[in-house]
MOPAC internal coordinates of N, CA, C and O (Angstrom, degrees):
PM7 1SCF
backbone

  N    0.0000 0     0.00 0     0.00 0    0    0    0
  C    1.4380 1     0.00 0     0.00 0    1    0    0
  C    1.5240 1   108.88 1     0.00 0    2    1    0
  O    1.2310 1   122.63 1   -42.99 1    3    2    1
  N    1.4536 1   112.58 1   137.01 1    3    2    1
  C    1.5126 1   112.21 1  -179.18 1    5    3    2
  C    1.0517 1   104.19 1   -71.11 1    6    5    3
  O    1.2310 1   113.61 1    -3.47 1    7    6    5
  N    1.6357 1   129.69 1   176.53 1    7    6    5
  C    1.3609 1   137.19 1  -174.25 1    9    7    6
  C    2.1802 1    91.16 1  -103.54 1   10    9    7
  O    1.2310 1   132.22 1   -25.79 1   11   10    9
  N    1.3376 1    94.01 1   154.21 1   11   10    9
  C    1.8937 1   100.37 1  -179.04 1   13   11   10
  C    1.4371 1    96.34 1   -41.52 1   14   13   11
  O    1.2310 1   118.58 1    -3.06 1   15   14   13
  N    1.3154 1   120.30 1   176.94 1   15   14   13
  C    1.4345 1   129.61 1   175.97 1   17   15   14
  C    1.7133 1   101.76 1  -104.38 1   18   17   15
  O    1.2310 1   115.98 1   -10.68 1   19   18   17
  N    0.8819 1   125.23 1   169.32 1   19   18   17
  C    1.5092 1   120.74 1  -167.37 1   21   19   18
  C    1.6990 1    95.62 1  -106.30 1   22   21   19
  O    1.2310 1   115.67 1   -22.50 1   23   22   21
  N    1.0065 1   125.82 1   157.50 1   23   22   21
  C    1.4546 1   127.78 1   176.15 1   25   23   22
  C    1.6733 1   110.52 1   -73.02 1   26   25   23
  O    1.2310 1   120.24 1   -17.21 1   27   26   25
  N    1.4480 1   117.14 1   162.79 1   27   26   25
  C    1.6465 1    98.09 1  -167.20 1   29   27   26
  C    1.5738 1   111.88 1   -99.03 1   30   29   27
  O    1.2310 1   108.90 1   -33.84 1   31   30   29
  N    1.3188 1   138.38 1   146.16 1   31   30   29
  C    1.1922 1   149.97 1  -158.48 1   33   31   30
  C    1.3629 1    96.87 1   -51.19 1   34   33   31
  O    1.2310 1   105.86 1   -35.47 1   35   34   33
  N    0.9688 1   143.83 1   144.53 1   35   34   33
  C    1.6094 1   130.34 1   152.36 1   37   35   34
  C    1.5562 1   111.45 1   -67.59 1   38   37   35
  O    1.2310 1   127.42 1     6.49 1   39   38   37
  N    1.4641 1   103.32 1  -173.51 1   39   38   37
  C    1.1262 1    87.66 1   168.67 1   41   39   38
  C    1.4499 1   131.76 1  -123.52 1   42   41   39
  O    1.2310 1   123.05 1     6.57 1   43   42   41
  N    1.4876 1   111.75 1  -173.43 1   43   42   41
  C    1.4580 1   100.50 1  -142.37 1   45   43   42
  C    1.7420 1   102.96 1  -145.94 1   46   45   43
  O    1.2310 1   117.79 1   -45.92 1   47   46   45
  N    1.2085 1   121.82 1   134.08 1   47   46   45
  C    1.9492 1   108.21 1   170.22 1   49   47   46
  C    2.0016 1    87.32 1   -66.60 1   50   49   47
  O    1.2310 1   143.47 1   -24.59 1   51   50   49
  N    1.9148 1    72.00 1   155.41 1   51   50   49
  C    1.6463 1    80.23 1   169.20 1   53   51   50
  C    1.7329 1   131.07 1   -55.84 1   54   53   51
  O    1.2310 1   123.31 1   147.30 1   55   54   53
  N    1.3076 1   111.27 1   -32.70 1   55   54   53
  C    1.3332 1   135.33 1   177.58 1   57   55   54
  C    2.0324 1    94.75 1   -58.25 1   58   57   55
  O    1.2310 1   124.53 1   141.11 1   59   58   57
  N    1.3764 1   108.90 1   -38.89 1   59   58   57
  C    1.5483 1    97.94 1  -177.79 1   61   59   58
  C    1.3762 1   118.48 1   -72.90 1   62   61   59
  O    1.2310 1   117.40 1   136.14 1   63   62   61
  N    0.8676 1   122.56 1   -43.86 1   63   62   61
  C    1.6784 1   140.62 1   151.26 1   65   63   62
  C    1.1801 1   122.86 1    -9.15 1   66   65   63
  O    1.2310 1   129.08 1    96.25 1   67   66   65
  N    1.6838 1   100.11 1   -83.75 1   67   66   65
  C    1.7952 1   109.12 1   139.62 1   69   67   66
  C    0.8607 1   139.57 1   -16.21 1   70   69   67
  O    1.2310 1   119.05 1   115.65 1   71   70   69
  N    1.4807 1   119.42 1   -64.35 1   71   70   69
  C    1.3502 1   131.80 1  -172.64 1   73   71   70
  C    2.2789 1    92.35 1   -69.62 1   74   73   71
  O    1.2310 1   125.03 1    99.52 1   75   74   73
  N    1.1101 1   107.94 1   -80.48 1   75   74   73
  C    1.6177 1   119.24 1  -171.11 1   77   75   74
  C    2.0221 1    89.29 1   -33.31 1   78   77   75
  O    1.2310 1   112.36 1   128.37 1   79   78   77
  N    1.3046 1   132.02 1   -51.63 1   79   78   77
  C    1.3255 1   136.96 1  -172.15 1   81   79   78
  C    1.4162 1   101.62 1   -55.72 1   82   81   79
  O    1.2310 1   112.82 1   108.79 1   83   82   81
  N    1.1522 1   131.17 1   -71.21 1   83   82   81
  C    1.4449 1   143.53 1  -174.15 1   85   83   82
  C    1.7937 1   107.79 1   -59.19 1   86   85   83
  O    1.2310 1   122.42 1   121.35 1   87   86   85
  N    1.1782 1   112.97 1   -58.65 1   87   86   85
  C    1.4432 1   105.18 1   154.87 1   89   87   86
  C    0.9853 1   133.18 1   -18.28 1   90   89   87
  O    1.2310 1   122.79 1   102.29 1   91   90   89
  N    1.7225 1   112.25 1   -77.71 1   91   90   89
  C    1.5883 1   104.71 1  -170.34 1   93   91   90
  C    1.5465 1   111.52 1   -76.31 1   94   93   91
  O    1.2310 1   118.90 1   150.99 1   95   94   93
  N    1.5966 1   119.70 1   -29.01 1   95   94   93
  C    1.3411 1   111.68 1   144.08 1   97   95   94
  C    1.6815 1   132.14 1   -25.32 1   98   97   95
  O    1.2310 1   116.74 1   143.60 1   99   98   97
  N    0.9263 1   123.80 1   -36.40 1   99   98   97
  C    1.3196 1   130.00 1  -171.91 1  101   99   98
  C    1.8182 1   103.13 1   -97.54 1  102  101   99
  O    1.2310 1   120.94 1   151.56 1  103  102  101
  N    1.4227 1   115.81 1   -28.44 1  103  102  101
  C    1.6222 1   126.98 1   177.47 1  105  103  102
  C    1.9022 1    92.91 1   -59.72 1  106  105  103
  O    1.2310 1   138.46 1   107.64 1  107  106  105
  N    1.5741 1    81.82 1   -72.36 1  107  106  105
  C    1.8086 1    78.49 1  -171.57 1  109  107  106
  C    1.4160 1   127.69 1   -35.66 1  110  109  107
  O    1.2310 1   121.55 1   128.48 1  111  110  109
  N    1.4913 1   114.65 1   -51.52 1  111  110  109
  C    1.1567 1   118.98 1   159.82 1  113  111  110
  C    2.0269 1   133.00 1   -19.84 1  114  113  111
  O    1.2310 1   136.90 1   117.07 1  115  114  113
  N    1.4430 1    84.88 1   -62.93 1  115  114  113
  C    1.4364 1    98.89 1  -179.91 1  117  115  114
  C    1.3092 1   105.77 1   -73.87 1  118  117  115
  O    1.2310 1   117.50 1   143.61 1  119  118  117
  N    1.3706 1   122.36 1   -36.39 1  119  118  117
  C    1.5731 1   119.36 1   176.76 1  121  119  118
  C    1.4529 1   114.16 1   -59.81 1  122  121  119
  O    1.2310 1   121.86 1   147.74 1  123  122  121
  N    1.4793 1   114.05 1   -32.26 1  123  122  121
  C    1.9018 1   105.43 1   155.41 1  125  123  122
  C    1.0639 1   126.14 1   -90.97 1  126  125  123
  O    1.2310 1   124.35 1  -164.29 1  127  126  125
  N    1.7117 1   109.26 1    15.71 1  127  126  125
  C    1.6463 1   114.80 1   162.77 1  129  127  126
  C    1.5481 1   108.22 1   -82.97 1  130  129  127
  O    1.2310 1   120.07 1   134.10 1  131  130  129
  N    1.0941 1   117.48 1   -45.90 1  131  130  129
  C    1.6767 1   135.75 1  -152.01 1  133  131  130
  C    1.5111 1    83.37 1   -52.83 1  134  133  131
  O    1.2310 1   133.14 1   -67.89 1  135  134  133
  N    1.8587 1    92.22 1   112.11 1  135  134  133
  C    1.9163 1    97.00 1   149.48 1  137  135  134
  C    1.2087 1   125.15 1   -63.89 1  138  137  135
  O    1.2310 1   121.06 1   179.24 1  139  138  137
  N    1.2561 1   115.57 1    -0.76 1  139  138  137
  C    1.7564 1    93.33 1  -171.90 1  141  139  138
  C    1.3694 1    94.63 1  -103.71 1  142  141  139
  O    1.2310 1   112.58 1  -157.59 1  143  142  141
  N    1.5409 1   131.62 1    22.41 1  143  142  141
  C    1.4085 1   128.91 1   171.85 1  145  143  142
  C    1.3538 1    99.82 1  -102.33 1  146  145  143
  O    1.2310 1   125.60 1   -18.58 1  147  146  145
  N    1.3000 1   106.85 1   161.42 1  147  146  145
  C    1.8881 1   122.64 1  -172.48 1  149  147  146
  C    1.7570 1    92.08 1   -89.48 1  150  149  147
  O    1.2310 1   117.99 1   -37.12 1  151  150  149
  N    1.2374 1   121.43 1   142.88 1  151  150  149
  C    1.8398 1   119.80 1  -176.94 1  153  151  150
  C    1.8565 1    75.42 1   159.97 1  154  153  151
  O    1.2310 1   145.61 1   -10.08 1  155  154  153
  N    1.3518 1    67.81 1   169.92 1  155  154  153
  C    2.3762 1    98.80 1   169.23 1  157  155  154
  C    1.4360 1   112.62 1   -82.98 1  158  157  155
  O    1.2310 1   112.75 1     1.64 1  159  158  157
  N    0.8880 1   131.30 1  -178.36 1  159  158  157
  C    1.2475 1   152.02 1   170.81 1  161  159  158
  C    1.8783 1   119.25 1   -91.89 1  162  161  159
  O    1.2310 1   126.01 1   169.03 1  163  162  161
  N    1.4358 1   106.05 1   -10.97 1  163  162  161
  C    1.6762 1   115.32 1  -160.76 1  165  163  162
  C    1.9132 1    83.20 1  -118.89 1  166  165  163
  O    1.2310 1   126.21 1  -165.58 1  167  166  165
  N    1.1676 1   105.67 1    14.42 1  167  166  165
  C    1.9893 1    92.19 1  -172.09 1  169  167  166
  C    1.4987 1    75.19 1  -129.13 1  170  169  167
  O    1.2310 1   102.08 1   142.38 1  171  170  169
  N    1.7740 1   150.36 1   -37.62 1  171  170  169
  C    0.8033 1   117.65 1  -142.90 1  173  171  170
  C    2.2378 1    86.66 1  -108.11 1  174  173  171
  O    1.2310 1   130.88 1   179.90 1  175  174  173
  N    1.1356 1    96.61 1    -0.10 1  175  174  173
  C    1.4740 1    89.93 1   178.27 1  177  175  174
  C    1.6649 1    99.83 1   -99.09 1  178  177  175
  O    1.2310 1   115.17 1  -179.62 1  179  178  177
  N    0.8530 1   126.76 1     0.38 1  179  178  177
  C    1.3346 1   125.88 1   151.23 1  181  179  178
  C    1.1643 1   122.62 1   -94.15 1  182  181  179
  O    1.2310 1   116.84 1   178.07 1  183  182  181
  N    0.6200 1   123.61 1    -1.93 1  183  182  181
  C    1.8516 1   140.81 1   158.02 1  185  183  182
  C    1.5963 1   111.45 1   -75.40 1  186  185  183
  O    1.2310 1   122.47 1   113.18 1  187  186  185
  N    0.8793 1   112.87 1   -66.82 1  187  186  185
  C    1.8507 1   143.07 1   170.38 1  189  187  186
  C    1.5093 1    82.73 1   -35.19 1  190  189  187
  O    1.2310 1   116.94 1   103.34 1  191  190  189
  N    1.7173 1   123.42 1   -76.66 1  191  190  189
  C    1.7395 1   116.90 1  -155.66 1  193  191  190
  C    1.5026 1    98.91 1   -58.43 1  194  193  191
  O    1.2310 1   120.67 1   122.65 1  195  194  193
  N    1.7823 1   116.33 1   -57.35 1  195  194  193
  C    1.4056 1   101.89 1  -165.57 1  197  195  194
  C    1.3906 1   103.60 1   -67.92 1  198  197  195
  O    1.2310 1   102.61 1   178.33 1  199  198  197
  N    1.6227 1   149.47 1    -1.67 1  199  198  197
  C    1.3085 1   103.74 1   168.14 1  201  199  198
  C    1.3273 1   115.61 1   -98.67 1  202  201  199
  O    1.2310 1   113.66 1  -160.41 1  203  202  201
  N    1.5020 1   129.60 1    19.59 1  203  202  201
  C    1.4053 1   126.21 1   149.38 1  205  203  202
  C    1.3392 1    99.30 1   -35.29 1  206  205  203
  O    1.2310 1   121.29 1    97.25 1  207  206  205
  N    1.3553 1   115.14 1   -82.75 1  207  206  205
  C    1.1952 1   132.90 1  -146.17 1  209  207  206
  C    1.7779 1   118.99 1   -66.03 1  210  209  207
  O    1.2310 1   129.35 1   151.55 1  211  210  209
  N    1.9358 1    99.59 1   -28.45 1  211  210  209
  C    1.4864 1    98.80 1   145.75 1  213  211  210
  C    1.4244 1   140.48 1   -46.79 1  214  213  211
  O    1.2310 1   130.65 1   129.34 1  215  214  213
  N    1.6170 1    97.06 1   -50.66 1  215  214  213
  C    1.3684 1    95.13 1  -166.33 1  217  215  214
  C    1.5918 1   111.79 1   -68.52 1  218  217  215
  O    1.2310 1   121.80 1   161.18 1  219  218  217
  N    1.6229 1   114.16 1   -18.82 1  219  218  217
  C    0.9769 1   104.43 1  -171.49 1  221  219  218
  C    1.5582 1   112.79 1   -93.95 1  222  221  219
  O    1.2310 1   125.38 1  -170.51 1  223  222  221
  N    1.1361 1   107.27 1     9.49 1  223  222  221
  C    1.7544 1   105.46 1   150.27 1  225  223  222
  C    1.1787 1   105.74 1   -99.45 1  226  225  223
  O    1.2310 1   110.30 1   165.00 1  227  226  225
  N    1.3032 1   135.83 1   -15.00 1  227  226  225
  C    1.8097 1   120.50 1   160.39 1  229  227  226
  C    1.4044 1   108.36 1   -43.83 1  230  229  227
  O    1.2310 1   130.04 1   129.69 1  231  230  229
  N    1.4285 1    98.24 1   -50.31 1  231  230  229
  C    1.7497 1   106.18 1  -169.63 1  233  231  230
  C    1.2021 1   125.13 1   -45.32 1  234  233  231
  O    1.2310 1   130.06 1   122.09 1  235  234  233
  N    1.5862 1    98.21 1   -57.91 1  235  234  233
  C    2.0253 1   118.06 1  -177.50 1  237  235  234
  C    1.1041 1    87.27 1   -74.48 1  238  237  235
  O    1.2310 1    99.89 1   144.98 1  239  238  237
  N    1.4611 1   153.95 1   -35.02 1  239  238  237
  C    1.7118 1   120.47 1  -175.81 1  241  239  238
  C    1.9005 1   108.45 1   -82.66 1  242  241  239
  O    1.2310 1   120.70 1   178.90 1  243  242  241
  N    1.2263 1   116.27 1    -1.10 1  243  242  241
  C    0.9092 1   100.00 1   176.24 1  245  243  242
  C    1.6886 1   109.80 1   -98.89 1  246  245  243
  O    1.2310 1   121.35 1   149.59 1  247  246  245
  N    1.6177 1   115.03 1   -30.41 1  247  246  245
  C    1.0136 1   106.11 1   169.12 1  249  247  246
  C    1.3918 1   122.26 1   -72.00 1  250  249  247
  O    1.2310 1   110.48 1   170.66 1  251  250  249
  N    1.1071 1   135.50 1    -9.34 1  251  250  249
  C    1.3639 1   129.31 1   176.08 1  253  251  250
  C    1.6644 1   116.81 1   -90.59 1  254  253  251
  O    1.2310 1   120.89 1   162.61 1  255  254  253
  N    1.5869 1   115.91 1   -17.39 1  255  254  253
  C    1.2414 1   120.74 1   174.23 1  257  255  254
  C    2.2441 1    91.54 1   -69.89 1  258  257  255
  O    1.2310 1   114.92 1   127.80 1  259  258  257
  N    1.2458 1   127.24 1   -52.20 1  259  258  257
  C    1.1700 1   152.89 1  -165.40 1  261  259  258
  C    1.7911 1    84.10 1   -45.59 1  262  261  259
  O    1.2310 1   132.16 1   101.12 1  263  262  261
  N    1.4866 1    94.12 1   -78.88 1  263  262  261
  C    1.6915 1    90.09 1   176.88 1  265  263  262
  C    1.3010 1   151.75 1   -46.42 1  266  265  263
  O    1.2310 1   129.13 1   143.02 1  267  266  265
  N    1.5343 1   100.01 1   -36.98 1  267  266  265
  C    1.8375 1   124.04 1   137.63 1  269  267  266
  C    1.3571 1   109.89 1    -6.75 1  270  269  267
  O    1.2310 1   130.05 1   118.71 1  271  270  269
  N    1.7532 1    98.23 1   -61.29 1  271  270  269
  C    1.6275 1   108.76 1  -138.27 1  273  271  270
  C    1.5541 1   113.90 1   105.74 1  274  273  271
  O    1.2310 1   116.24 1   164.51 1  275  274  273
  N    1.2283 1   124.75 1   -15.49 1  275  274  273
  C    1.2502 1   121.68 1   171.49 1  277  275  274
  C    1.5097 1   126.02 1   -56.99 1  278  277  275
  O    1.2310 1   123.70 1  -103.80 1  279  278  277
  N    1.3865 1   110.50 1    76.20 1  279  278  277
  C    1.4614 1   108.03 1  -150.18 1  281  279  278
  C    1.4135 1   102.67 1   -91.97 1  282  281  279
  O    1.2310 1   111.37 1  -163.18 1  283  282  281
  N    1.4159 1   133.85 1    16.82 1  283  282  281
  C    1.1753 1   123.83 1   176.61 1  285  283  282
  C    1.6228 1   122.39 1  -158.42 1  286  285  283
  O    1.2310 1   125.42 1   -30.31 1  287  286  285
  N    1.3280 1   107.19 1   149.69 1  287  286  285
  C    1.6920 1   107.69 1  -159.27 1  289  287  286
  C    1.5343 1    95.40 1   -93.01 1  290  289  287
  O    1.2310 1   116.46 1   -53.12 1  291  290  289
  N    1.3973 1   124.33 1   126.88 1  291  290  289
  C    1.7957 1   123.37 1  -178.23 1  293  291  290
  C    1.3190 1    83.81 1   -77.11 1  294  293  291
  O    1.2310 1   107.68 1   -73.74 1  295  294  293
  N    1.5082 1   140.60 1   106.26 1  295  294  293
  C    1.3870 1   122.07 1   171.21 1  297  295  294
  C    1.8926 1   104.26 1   -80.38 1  298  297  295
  O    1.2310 1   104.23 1   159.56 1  299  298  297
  N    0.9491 1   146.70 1   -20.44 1  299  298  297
  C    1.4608 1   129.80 1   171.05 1  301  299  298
  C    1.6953 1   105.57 1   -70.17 1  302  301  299
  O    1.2310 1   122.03 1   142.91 1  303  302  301
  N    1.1653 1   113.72 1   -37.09 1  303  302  301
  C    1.2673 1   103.75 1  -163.23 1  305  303  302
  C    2.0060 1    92.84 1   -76.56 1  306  305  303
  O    1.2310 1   120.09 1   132.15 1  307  306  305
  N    1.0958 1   117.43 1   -47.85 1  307  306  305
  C    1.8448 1   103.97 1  -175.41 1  309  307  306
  C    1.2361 1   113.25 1   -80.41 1  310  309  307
  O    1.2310 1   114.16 1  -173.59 1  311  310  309
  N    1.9257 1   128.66 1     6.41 1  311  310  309
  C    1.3587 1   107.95 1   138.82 1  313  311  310
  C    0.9905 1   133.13 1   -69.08 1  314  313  311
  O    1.2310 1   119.29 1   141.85 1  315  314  313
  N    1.5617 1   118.96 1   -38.15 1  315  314  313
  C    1.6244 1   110.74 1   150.38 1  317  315  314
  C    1.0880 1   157.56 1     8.11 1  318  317  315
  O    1.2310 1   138.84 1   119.14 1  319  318  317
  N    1.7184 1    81.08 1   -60.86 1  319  318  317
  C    1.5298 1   109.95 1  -166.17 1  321  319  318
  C    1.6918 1   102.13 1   -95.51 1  322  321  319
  O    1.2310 1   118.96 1   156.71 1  323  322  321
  N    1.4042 1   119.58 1   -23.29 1  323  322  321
  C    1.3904 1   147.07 1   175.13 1  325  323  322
  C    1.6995 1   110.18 1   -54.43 1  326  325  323
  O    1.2310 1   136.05 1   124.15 1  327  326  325
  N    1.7198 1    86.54 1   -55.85 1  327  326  325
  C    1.3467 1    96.56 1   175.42 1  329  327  326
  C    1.3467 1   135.03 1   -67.43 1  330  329  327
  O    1.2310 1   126.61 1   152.32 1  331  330  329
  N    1.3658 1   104.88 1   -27.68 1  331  330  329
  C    1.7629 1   121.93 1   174.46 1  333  331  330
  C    1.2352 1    78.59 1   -69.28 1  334  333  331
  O    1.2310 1   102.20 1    71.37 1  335  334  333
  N    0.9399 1   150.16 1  -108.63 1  335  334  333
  C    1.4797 1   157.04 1   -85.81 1  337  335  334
  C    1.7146 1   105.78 1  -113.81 1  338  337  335
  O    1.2310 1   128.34 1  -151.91 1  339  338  337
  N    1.1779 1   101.55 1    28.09 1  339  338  337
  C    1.6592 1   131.35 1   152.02 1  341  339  338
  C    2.3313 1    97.17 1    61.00 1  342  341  339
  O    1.2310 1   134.90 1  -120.84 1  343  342  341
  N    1.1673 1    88.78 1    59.16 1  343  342  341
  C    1.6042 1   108.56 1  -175.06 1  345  343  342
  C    1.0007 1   102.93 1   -66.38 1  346  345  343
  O    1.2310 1   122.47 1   114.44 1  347  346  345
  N    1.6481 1   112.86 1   -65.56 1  347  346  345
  C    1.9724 1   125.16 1  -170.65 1  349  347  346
  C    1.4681 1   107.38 1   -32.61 1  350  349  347
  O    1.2310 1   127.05 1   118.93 1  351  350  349
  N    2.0398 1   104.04 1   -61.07 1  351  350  349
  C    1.3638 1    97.08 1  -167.82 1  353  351  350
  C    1.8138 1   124.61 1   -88.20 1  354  353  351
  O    1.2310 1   134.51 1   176.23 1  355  354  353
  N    1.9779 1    89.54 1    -3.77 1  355  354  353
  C    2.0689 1    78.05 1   155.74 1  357  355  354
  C    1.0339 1   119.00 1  -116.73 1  358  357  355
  O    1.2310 1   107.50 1  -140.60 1  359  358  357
  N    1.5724 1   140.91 1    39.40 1  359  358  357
  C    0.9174 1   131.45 1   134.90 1  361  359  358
  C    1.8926 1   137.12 1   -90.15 1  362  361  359
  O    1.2310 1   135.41 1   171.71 1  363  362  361
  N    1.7006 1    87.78 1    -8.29 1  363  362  361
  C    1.2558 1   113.96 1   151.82 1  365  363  362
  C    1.1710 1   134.22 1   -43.45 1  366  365  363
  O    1.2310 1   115.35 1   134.62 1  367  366  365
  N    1.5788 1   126.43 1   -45.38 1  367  366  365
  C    1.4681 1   149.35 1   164.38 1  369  367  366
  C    1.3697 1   103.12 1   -68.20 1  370  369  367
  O    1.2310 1   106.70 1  -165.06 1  371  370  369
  N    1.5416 1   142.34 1    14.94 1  371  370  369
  C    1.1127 1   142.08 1   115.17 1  373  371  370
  C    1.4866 1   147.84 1   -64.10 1  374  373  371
  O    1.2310 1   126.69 1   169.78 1  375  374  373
  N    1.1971 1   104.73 1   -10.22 1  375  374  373
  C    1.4799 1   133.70 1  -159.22 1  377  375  374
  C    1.4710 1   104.79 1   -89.84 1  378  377  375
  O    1.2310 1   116.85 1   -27.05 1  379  378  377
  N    1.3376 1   123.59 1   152.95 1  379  378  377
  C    1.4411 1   104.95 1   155.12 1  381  379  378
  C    1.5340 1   106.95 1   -84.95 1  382  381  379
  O    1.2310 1   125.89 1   -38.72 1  383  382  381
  N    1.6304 1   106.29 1   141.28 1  383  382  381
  C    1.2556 1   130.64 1   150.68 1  385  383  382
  C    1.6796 1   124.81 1   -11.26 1  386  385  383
  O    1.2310 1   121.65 1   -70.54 1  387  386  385
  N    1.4722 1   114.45 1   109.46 1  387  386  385
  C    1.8107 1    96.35 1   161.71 1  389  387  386
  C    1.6722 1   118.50 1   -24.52 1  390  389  387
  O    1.2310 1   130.12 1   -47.56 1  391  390  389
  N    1.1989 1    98.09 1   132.44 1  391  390  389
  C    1.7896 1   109.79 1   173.50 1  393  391  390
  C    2.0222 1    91.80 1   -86.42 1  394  393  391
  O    1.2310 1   136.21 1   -53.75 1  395  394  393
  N    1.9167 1    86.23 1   126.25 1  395  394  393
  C    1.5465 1    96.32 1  -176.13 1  397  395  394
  C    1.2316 1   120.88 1  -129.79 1  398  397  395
  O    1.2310 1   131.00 1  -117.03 1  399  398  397
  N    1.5198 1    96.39 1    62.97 1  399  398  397
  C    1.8407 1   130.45 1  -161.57 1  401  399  398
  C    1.9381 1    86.98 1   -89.20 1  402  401  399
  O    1.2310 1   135.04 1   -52.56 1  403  402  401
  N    1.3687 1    88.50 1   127.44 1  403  402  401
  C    1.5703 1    91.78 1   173.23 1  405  403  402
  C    1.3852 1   110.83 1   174.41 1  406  405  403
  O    1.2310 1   120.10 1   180.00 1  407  406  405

C-alpha cells in the first residue's frame, strides 16, 4: 500500500523556497543542538559550526527577498509550506522534551 500523498506546496517566489529550505535547515541543526536531547557533545558542536553558516544564508535570503522589494512574509501561506515539508515535527526537536516525572 502506498503511503497518503502529501498535500501540494502552495506557491511560493523562489526566494520563499529558500528562505522555508534554509530554515528548516537551520531547525534541524538546533534540534542536534538542544541540551535537553540525549546525543554527544562532538555531533552537537558540529551542529553549532554548520549553523553559523546556516543562519547566514537565512540572512542573504532574507536580504535579497528585502531588496526585491519583497517586503513581507505571507506567514499562513509559508506554514503551509512548513507543513508539507514535515515542519511541526522538526521544529519539535527544538522544544523541550515531555517532562517524564513519574
Amino acid at each position: 500500500m502506498l503511503p497518503p500523498e502529501l498535500p501540494p506546496l502552495p506557491a511560493l517566489t523562489r526566494a520563499e523556497g529558500e528562505l522555508i529550505d534554509r530554515y528548516l535547515a537551520a531547525v534541524d541543526l538546533l534540534g542536534r543542538i538542544n541540551p535537553a536531547r540525549d546525543g554527544d557533545t562532538y555531533r552537537a558542536l558540529r551542529a553549532a559550526q554548520a549553523l553559523v553558516r546556516k543562519s547566514a544564508e537565512v540572512y542573504d535570503t532574507l536580504a535579497l527577498m528585502h531588496q526585491r522589494g519583497e517586503s513581507e512574509l505571507h506567514g499562513d501561506t509559508l506554514a503551509r509550506a512548513l507543513r508539507v515539508l514535515d515542519g511541526e515535527r522538526r521544529t519539535a526537536r527544538v522544544t523541550l522534551p515531555p517532562d517524564c516525572v513519574g
